[in-house]
C-alpha positions as CSV (number, residue, x, y, z in Angstrom):
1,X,56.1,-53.8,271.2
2,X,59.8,-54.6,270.4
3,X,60.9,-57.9,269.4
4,X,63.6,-59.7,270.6
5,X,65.6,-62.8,269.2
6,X,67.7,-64.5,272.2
7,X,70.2,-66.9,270.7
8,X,72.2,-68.9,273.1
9,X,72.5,-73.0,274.0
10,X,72.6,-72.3,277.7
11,X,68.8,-73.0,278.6
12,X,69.3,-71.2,282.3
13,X,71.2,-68.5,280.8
14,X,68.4,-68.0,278.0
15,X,65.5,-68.3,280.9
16,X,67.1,-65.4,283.0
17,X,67.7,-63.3,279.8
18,X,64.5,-63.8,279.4
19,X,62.6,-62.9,282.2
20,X,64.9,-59.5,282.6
21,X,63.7,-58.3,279.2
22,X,59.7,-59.3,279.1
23,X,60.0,-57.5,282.8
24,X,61.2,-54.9,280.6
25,X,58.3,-54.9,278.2
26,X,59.8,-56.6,274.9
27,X,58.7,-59.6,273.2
28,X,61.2,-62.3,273.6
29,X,62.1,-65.2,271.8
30,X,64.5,-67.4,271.9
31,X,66.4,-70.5,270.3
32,X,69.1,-72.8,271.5
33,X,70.6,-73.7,268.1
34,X,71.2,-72.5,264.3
35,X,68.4,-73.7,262.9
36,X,65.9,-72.7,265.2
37,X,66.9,-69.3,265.4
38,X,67.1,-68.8,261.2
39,X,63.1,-70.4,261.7
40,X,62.5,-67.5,264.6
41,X,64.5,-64.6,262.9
42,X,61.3,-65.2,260.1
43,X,59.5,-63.7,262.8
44,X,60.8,-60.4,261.9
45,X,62.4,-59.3,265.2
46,X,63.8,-55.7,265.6
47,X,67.2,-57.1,267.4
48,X,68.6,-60.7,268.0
49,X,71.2,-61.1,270.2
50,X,73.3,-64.4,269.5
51,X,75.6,-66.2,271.6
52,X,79.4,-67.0,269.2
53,X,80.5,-69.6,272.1
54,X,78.5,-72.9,271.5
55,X,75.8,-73.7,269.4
56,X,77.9,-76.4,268.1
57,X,80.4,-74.0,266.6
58,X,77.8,-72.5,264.1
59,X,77.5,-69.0,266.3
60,X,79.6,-67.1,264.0
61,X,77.9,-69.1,260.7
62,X,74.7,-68.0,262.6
63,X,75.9,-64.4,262.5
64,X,76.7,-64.3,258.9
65,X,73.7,-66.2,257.6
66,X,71.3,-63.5,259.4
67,X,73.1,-61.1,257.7
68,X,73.6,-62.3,254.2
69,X,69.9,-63.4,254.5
70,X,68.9,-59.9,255.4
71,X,67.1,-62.1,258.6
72,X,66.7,-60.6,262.0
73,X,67.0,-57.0,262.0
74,X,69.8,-55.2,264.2
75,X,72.7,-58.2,265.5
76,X,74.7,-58.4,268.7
77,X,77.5,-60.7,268.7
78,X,77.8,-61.9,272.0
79,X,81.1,-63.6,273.1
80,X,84.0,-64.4,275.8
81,X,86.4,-63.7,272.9
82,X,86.7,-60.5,272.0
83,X,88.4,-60.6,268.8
84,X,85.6,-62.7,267.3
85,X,83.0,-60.1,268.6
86,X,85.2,-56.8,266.5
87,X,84.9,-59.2,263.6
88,X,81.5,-59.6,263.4
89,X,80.9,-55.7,263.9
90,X,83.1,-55.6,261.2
91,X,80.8,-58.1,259.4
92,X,77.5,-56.2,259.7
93,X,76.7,-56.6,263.6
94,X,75.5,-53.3,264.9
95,X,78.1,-54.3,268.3
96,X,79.0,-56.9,270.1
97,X,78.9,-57.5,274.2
98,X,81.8,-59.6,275.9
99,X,79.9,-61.9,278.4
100,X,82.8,-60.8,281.0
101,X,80.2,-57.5,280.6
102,X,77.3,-58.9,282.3
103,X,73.6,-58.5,281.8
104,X,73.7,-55.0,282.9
105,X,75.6,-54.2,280.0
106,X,73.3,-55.9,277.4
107,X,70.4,-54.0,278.6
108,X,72.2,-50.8,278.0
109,X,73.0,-51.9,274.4
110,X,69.8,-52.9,273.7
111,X,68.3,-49.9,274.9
112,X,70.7,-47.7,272.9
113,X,70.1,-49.8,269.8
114,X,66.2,-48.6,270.4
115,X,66.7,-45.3,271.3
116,X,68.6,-45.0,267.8
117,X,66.5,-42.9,265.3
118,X,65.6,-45.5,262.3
């Protein structure tokens, strides 16, 4: 089964995400700050998805750690601003999903990002 790392200091917002995606038959975990998710990414998830809003202003350090670390597989910036998400695709995230977008949206990223040969 697919792992998934859910990155994102919204503990309702996390829960939903959640829910939707084991319903959807992945392995989810999740972590509400920096730290915790650099500890999780160890788990060798296929995707993480990270939050850029919040976490104390260390989403976008987040970002680039996973990547300069070679942690956490594919990344998907996930932001209200959209110039901060092209930045980090431009930085080594495989895209980025404006929360404007909506779940719906995420799912279909995800998916595509799995569909993807290797």
């Amino acid at each position: 089964m697919l792992k998934l790392l859910f990155v994102d200091d919204d503990p309702e917002e996390i829960g939903l995400i959640k829910e939707i995606f084991e319903g959807e038959g992945y392995i989810v975990f999740v972590a509400y700050n920096r730290n915790d998710a650099i500890k999780v990414a160890k788990e060798h998830p296929e995707i993480v998805v990270s939050t850029i809003d919040g976490l104390d202003g260390d989403g976008v350090l987040l970002v680039k750690e996973m990547i300069a670390q070679g942690l956490g597989g594919k990344l998907i910036a996930c932001s209200c601003h959209q110039t901060i998400n092209d930045h980090l695709c431009e930085a080594g995230c495989v895209t980025s999903v404006h929360k404007l977008e909506g779940i719906d949206e995420l799912i279909n990223r995800v998916k595509n990002i799995v569909s993807e040969p290797s």
